[in-house]
C-alpha positions, 0 to 999 in steps of 0.5 A: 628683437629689440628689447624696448620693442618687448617691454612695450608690448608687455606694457600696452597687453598688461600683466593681467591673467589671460584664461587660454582654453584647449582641448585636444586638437583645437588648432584645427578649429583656429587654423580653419577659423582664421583661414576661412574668414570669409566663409570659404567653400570646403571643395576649395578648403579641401584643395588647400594646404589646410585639406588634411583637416579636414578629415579629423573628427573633431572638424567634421563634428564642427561642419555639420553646424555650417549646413551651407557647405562653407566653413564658417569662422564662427562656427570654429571658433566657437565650437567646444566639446564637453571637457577641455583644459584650462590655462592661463598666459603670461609674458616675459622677455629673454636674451641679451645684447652680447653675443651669447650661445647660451640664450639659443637665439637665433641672432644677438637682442631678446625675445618676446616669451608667451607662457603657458601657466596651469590653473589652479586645478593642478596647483591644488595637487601640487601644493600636497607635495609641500616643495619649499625652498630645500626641496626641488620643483619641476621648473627652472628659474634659470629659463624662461619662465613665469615668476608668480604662475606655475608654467607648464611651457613657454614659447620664445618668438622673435619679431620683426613688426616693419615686416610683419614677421615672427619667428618662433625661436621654440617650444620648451616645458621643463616641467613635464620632463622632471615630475615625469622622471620623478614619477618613473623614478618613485615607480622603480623605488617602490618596486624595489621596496617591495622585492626587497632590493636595492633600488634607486635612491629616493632623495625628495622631500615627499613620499614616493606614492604622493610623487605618482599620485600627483603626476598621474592625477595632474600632470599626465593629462597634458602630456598628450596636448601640450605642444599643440597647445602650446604653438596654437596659443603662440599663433593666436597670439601673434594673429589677434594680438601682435596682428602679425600674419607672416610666422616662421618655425625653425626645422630641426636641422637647419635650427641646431646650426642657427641656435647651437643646440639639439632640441627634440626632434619631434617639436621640429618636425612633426608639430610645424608639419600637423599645423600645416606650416609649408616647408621654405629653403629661405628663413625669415629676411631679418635674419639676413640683414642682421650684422649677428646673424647674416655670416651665420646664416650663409654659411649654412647652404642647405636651408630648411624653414617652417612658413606660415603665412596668412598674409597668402590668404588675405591677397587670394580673398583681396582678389576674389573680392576685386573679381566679385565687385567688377563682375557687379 
């Protein structure tokens, strides 16, 4: 995208800290919420591509308060069991005007970044490890990350606003992967201490018990969500701030052939596919007609993409309306 487009974006939502609540499996809740605006009946919510959803506790939890047997959108958005996680968002811009394998964008200009940021509550653990300048964090500056917040991870999203499309480039924490190596490698230090053998060498700034003090207390308790929240505060976003409706991910394999790189497996398979994101043989048009991208893009002939589309949504609810007022 063009990267005035981003600065604007930035410019008009502002810089101010966004709170952004999550508790496991929540994107089920926002994914009913935003399909069943206008209070769907379950029967035709459980004959849909959301169906699945259906059956998770936490929805079921979330139905007995609808009691008409339609799934009301406020009763999802506003359902919360009693613990959840707090975190806030940020947003940044990444790329560059050249072409560039290192940016991993699928064609050549920038891409918006929405940030996940901990909250205070983990950074009080982490201001004990007392990490300066001579002393490594968990993050990178090198990528996409939040220059005032501690950023648990980031998703990078292209977009296209003439055709209502967003393509989400990916999902990333950095964060995670190092204090949890960290932790694993202060583990194997201390064992060894104790047997009285050689162990791995123990180079941080910090004692080895503060390093798995820290990760257990503060870390670990994310690891479990934090992709999910991670690709529910993307999609939130695009919907009720950007109010784009058309959301694109990229499949592992045709995505390494698009990006030139090997992410996770898993983020690209199993995580479009539990937010019920259709499998399409064709990515988002933009891609087609950029001059950066369209070579790259024919010469990959089996095409796998992720299609999220609530603008499906809204012509099936435009119909059914059209249908209501003539049978009026």
């Amino acid at each position: 995208m063009d990267v005035q487009v981003a600065e604007e974006i930035i410019a008009c939502l502002g810089q101010a800290r966004t709170k952004y609540f999550y508790f496991k499996d929540r994107y089920a809740l926002m994914l009913l919420g935003q399909y069943c605006r206008n209070r769907e009946p379950i029967s035709a919510v459980r004959h849909s591509r959301l169906g699945r959803l259906l059956g998770k506790p936490l929805v079921r939890e979330a139905l007995r308060y609808c009691g008409d047997g339609r799934v009301q959108a406020e009763v999802m958005r506003n359902f919360w069991p009693q613990q959840f996680h707090c975190y806030t968002l940020s947003l940044g811009i990444w790329g560059n005007e050249r072409k560039s394998r290192w940016y991993q964008t699928s064609r050549v200009g920038h891409n918006l970044v929405l940030q996940l940021n901990f909250s205070n509550v983990h950074d009080r653990h982490y201001r004990r490890l007392k990490i300066d300048g001579d002393c490594p964090g968990f993050g990178f500056s090198c990528h996409p990350t939040s220059r005032v917040r501690n950023t648990l991870a980031w998703s990078r999203i292209d977009l296209d606003l003439a055709s209502d499309t967003a393509l989400i480039e990916e999902i990333q924490s950095d964060w995670l992967r190092e204090a949890h190596g960290v932790c694993e490698m202060a583990k194997r230090y201390l064992a060894a201490v104790k047997a009285g053998r050689k162990g791995p060498r123990w180079y941080e700034c910090f004692p080895p018990e503060l390093a798995i003090e820290y990760f257990e207390t503060a870390v670990a308790p994310h690891m479990a969500v934090w992709t999910e929240a991670m690709l529910a505060a993307t999609i939130e976003f695009l919907l009720e701030e950007i109010g784009v409706r058309r959301i694109y991910f990229h499949s592992w394999e045709t995505g390494k052939k698009v990006k030139h790189c090997s992410p996770p497996r898993s983020i690209y398979t199993a995580l479009p596919e539990k937010f019920c994101f259709s499998c399409v043989s064709r990515g988002p048009q933009f891609l087609y007609d950029d001059k950066s991208s369209r070579r790259k893009m024919k010469k990959i002939e089996s095409q796998h993409w992720y299609l999220l589309d609530f603008n499906e949504r809204s012509s099936t609810d435009e119909k059914e309306q059209a249908a209501q007022f003539r049978c009026a």
